[in-house]
C-alpha positions in Angstrom: 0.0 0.0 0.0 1.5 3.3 -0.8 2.0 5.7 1.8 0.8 9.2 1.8 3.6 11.8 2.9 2.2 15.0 4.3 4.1 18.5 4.7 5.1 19.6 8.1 6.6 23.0 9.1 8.2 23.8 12.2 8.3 26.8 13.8 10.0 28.2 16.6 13.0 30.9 17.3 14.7 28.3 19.7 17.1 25.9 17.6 17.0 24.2 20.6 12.8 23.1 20.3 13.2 23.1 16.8 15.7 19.9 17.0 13.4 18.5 19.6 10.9 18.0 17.6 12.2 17.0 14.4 14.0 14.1 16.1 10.7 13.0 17.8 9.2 13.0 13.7 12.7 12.6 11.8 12.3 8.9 11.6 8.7 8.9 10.3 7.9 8.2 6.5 4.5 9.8 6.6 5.9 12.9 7.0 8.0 15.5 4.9 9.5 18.4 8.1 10.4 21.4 7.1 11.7 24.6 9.9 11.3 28.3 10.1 12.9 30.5 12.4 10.1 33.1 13.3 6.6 33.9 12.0 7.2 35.9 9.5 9.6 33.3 7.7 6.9 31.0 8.5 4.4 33.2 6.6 6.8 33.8 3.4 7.2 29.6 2.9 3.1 29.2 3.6 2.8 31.7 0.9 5.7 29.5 -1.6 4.1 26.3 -0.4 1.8 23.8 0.8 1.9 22.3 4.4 -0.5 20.0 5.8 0.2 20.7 9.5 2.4 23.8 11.3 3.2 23.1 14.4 3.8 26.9 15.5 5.1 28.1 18.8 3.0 30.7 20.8 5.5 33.2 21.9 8.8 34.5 19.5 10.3 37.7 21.0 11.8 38.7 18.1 9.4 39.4 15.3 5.5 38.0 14.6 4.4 36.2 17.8 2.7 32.9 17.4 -1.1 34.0 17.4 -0.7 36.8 14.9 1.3 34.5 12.8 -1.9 31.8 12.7 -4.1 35.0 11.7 -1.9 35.4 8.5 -1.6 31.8 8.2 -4.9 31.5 8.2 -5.6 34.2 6.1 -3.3 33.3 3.1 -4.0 29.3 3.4 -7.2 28.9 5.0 -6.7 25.3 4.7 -3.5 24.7 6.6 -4.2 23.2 10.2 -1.9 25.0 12.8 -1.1 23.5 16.2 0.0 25.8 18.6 2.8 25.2 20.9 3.3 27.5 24.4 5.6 27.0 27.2 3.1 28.0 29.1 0.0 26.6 29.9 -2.1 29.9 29.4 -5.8 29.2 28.8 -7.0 33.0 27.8 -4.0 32.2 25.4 -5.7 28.7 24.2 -9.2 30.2 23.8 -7.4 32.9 21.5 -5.6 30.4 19.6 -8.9 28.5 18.9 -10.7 31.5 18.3 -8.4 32.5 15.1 -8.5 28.7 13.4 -5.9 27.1 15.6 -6.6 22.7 15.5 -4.5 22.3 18.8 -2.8 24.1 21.8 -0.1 22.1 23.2 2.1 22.7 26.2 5.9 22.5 26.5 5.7 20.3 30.3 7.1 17.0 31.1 5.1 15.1 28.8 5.5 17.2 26.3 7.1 14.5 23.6 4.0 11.6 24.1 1.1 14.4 24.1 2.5 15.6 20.5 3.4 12.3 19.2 -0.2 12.0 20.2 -1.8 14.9 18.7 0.5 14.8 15.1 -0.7 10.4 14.9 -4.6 11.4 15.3 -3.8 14.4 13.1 -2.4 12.1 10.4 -5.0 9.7 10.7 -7.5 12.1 10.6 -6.1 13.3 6.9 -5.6 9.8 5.5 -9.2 8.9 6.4 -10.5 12.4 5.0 -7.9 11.6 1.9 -10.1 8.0 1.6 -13.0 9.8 1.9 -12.8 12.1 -1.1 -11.1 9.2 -3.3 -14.9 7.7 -2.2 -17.0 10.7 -3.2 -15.3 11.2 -6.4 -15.6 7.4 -7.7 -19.3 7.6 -6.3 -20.2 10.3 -8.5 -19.0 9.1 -11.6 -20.8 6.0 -10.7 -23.6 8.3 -10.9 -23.4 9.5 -13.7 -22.1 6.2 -15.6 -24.8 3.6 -14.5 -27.6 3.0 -16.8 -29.3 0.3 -14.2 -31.9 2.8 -11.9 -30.8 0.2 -8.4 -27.0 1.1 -9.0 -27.6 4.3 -9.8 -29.3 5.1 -7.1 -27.1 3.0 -4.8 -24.2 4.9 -5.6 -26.0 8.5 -5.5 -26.8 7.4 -1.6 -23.1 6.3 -0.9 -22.3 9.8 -2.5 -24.6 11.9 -0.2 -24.0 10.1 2.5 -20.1 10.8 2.2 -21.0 14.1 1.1 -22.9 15.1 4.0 -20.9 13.0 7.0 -17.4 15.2 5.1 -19.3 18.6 6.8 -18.0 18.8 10.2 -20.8 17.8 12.9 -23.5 16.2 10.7 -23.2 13.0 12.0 -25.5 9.9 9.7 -28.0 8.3 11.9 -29.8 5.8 9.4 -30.6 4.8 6.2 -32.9 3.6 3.9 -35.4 4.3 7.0 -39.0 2.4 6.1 -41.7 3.5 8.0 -45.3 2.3 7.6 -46.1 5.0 4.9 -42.7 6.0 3.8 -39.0 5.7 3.3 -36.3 8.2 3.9 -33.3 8.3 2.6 -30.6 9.3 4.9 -31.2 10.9 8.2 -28.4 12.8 9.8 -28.1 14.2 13.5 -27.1 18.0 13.1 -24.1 18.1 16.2 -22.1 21.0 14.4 -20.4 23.6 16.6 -20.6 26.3 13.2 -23.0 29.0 14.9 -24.7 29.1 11.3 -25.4 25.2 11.5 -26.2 25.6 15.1 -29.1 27.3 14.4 -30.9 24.3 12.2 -32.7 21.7 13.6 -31.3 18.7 15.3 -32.3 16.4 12.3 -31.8 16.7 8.9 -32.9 14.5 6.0 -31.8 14.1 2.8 -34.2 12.6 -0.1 -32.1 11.4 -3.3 -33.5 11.3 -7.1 -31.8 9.2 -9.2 -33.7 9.6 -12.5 -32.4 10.9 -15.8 -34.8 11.0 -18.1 -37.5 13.6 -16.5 -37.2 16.7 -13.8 -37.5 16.1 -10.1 -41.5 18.4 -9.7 -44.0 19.1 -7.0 -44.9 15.9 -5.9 -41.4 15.1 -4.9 -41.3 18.1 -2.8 -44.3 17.6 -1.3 -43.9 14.4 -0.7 -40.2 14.7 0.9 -41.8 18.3 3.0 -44.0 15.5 4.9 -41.4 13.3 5.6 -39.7 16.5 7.9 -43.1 17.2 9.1 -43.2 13.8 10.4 -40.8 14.0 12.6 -42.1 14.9 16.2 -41.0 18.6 16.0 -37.2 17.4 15.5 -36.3 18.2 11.9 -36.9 21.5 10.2 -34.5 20.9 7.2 -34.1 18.8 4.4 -32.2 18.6 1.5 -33.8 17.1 -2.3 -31.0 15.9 -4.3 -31.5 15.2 -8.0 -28.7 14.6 -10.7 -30.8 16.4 -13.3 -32.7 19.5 -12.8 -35.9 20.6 -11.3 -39.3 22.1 -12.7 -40.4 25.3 -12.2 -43.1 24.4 -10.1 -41.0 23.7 -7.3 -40.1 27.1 -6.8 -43.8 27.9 -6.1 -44.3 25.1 -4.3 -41.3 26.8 -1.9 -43.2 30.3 -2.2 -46.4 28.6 -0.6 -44.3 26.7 1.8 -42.3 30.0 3.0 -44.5 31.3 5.8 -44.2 27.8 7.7 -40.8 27.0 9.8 -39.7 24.3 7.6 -36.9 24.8 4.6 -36.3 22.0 1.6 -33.4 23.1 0.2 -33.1 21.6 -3.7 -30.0 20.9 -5.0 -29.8 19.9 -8.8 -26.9 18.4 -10.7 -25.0 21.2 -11.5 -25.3 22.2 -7.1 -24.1 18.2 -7.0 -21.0 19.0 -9.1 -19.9 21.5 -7.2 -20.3 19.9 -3.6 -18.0 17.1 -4.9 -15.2 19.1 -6.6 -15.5 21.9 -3.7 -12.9 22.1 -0.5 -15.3 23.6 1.9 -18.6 21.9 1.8 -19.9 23.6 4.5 -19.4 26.6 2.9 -21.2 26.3 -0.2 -24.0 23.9 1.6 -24.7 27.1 3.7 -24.9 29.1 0.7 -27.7 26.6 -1.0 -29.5 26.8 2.1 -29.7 30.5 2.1 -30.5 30.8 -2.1 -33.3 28.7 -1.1 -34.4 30.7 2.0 -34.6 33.9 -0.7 -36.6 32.6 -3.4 
């Protein structure tokens, strides 16, 4: 099995913590280490390159301290995970660190060497599982889109949405392929997302999938799936109506008459589908579908 080598950089003004830590990593094969000296030189190679992880110490007299380095971090590669390193175990400090993006805050005490060892192993575990994920998604929607047979179509449009939908941080799958004694749902996800704008939804969120390609997805499939939330004791207010095609114009009056109630379908057609594969912050742009849908 081929191994997957992600990008470290180190960073701290001591040369001393600096060798400390690339001997505790040196001897790993997973992972590529590089150093920087101070924040600023951290910044200039974050621009130049990719890293996976930066492990970044909290407090470098001379030049950018460590939590105004994360904010430009963050702000030039949104995507790079930071772990914050302090020789002192401040928590005002931590709750900062967190507060601008930070994944981890670490202290330099006596067990310092097992707790990162610790923290960089779940991290790279983390990343290879998130790595097999998207492999999944991708070769999910082509299935999709290849199958002619409506069963393995429609399998594999599930397996998508489900991987889709468990890749957003907090929406944890539940059940599937739910059959009740007048209807089936398809996936059913328990919203546990600590994103105040997620926060807000309900604590149950289905998702209905449409396989067909021949025809639009109309009113009777929205009505039909607006039930299935209505069904559910008071506990889901939001849905989402997947299709790999497109939908009729009726459903966006079917949305108007639906708007004065607390409840919210959000449709997502095949070109919305596209986008939620290919895209590197599904949260993002699921957000963005949920609030189209709000202003129609």
């Amino acid at each position: 099995m081929q191994i997957r080598t992600l990008r470290m950089l180190i960073v701290d003004d001591s040369e001393d913590w600096r060798e400390l830590l690339k001997s505790i990593f040196e001897e790993r094969t997973d992972l590529a280490i590089s150093e920087a000296i101070s924040g600023e030189d951290a910044v200039k190679r974050i621009k130049a390159e990719d890293y996976d992880l930066v492990l970044l110490d909290m407090r470098m007299p001379s030049g950018t301290e460590g939590l105004d380095a994360l904010l430009e971090i963050k702000k030039v590669k949104p995507q790079t995970h930071v772990m914050m390193i302090s020789a002192y175990g401040d928590i005002h400090k931590a709750v900062e660190a967190m507060k601008r993006g930070a994944l981890d805050f670490v202290t330099k005490e006596a067990d310092f060497k097992d707790v990162i060892t610790f923290k960089v192993n779940e991290f790279i575990q983390t990343t290879h599982l998130a790595a097999d994920r998207e492999l999944l998604i991708h070769a999910k929607y082509e299935d999709a889109r290849r199958f002619k047979d409506a069963r393995k179509k429609g399998k594999a449009l599930e397996d998508l949405l489900a991987a889709l939908f468990a890749s957003v941080e907090g929406f944890i799958q539940i059940d599937r392929n739910v059959n009740t004694a007048t209807e089936e749902i398809d996936i059913v996800f328990r919203n546990e997302s600590r994103n105040p704008s997620w926060q807000k939804e309900s604590e149950i969120i289905l998702v209905e999938c449409k396989n067909w390609s021949s025809q639009r997805i109309g009113k009777n499939e929205f009505v039909l799936f607006k039930e299935k939330i209505e069904n559910r004791y008071g506990r889901c207010k939001l849905g989402f109506l997947v299709c790999t095609t497109d939908f009729t114009e009726m459903i966006e009056r079917e949305m108007l008459r639906s708007s004065k109630t607390d409840l919210l379908v959000v449709p997502i057609n095949g070109d919305d589908l596209r986008q939620l594969v290919e895209s590197k912050n599904r949260s993002q742009l699921l957000r963005s579908f949920v609030d189209r849908a709000l202003l129609v």
